[in-house]
C-alpha positions in Angstrom: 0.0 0.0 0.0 1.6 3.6 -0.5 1.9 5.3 2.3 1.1 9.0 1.1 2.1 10.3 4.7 5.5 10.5 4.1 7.4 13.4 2.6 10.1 15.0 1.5 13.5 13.7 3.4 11.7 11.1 4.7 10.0 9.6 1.7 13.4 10.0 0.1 15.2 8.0 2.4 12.7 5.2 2.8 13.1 5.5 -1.9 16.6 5.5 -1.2 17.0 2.7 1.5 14.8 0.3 -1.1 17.0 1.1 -4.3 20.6 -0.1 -1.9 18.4 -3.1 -0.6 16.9 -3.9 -4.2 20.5 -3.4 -5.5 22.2 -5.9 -2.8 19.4 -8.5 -3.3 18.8 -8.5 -7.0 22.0 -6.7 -8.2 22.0 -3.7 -11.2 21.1 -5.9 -14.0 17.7 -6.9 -12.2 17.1 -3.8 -10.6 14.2 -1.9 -11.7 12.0 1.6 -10.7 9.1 -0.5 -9.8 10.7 -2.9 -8.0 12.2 -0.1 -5.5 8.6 1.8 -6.1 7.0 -2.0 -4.2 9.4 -2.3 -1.5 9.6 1.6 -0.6 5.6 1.6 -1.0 5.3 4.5 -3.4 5.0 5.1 -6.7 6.9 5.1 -9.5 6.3 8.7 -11.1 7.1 9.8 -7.5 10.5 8.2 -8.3 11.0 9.9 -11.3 10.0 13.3 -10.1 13.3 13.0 -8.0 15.6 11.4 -10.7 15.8 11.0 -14.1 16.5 7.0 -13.9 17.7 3.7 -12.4 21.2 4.8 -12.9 20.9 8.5 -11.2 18.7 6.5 -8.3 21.6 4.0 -7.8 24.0 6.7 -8.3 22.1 8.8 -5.4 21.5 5.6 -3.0 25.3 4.4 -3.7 26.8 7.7 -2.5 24.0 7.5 0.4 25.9 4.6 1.6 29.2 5.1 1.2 30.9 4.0 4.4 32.1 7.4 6.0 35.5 7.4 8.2 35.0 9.5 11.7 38.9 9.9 11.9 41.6 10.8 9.6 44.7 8.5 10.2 47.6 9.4 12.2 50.6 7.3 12.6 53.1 9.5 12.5 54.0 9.0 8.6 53.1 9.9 5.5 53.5 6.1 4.7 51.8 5.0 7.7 49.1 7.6 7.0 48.2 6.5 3.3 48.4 2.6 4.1 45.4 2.9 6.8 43.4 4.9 4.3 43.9 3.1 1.1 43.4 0.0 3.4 40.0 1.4 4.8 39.2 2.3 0.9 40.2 -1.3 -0.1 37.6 -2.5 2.4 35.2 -0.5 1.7 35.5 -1.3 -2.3 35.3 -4.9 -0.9 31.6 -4.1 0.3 30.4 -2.3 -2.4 29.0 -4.4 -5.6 31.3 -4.0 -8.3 28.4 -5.7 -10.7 26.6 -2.4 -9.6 29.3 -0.6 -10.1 30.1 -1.7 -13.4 26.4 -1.2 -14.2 26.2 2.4 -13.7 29.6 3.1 -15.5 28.3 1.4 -18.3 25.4 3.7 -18.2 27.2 6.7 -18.4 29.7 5.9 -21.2 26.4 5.6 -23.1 24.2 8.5 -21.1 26.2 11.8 -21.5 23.6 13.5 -18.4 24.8 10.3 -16.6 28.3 11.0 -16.6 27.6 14.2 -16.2 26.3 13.3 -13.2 28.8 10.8 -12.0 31.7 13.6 -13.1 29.9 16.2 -10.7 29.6 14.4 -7.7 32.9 12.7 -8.1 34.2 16.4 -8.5 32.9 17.8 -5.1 34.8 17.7 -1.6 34.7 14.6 0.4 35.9 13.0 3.4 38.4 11.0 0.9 39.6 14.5 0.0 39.2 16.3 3.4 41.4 12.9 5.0 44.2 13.3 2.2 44.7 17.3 2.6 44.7 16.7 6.0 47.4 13.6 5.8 49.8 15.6 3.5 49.6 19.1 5.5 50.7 16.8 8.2 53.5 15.5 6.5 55.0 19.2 5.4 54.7 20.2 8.9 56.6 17.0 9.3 59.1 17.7 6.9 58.9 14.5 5.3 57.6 16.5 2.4 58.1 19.7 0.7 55.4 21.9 0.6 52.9 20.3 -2.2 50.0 21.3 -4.3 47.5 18.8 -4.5 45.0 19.0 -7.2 41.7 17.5 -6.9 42.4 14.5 -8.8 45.5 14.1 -7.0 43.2 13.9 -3.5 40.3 11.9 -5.6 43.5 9.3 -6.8 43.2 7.1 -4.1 39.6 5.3 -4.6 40.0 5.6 -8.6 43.3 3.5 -7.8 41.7 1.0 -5.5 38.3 0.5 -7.5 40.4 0.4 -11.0 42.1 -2.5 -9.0 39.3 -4.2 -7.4 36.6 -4.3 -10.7 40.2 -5.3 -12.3 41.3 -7.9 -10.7 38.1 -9.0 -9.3 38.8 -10.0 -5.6 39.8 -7.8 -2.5 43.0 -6.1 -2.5 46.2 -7.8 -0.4 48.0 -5.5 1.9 50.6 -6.4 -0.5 48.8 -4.6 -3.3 47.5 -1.6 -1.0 51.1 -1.1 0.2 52.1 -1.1 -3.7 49.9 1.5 -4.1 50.8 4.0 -1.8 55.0 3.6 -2.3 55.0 2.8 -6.1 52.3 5.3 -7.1 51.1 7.6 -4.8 54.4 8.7 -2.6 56.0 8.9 -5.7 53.7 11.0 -7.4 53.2 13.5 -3.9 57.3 14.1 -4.5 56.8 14.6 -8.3 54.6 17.5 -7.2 55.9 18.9 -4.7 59.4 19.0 -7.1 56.9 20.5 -9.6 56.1 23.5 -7.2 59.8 23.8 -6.3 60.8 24.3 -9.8 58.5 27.1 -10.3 
């Protein structure tokens, strides 16, 4: 039965709660608008009053979900630093669907508003972002690094390496791989730019 009660936030929630349970019960390829208009108990042209299709729904329910971190690490090194949060990404990609995953990329390479989408919300501050401005300003004070410019690509780098790895490979990252990461691509890179800056 719908329940016409509910509004606003709340109905939201309750559409977005359905789509992540639809999603982790029937996966994308078998998820459907009426399938998460049933379980949420609405309608759905209410749906689509809110967004323009499955994809932007799973897009809004995925980043709904997203597993948030309270605390930025602090070991005491820059190393130390990026291991714990490309290991906390790692497990976190490890939770997430990649069939789902897969599924909306696959919708934007062939929905420009789509990736539009996907490129907008990928573009905006995060706690991923917040946590690795925070883990190289501690680093400079530190002196482990010279003073760095990190562009926002550079701060988003970390969960495009681990889910390029994951959807890749298929199977949850080693600490072997996470730790490859972080010295053979992202230190590396962090130095590269911060010689960058040096040179002018």
């Amino acid at each position: 039965m719908v329940k016409s009660r509910r509004r606003g936030a709340q109905l939201e929630q309750a559409i977005l709660d359905a789509a992540w349970a639809e999603l982790r019960e029937v996966g994308y390829a078998r998820f459907t608008i009426e399938a998460v208009a049933t379980r949420a108990g609405t309608s759905k042209p209410v749906i689509y009053r809110r967004w323009g299709g499955r994809a932007e729904l799973v897009l809004a329910a995925w980043f709904r979900n997203l597993p948030v971190e309270p605390e930025t690490p602090d070991t005491g090194t820059l190393r130390g630093d990026l291991r714990t949060l490309f290991g906390r990404i790692a497990r976190r990609a490890d939770s997430m669907m990649n069939e789902m995953v897969a599924g909306v990329m696959g919708e934007a390479f062939r929905h420009p508003e789509v990736a539009a989408l996907l490129g907008e919300r990928l573009a905006n501050p995060s706690p991923l972002t917040d946590a690795v401005r925070t883990i190289v300003d501690k680093a400079v004070a530190r002196a482990e690094l010279p003073p760095v410019d990190v562009p926002h690509r550079v701060q988003r780098l970390p969960l495009d390496l681990i889910r390029n790895e994951s959807m890749t490979c298929g199977a949850p990252l080693t600490e072997e791989a996470v730790a490859s990461l972080v010295d053979d691509v992202y230190v590396p890179l962090l130095h590269g730019l911060a010689a960058l800056r040096q040179d002018g």
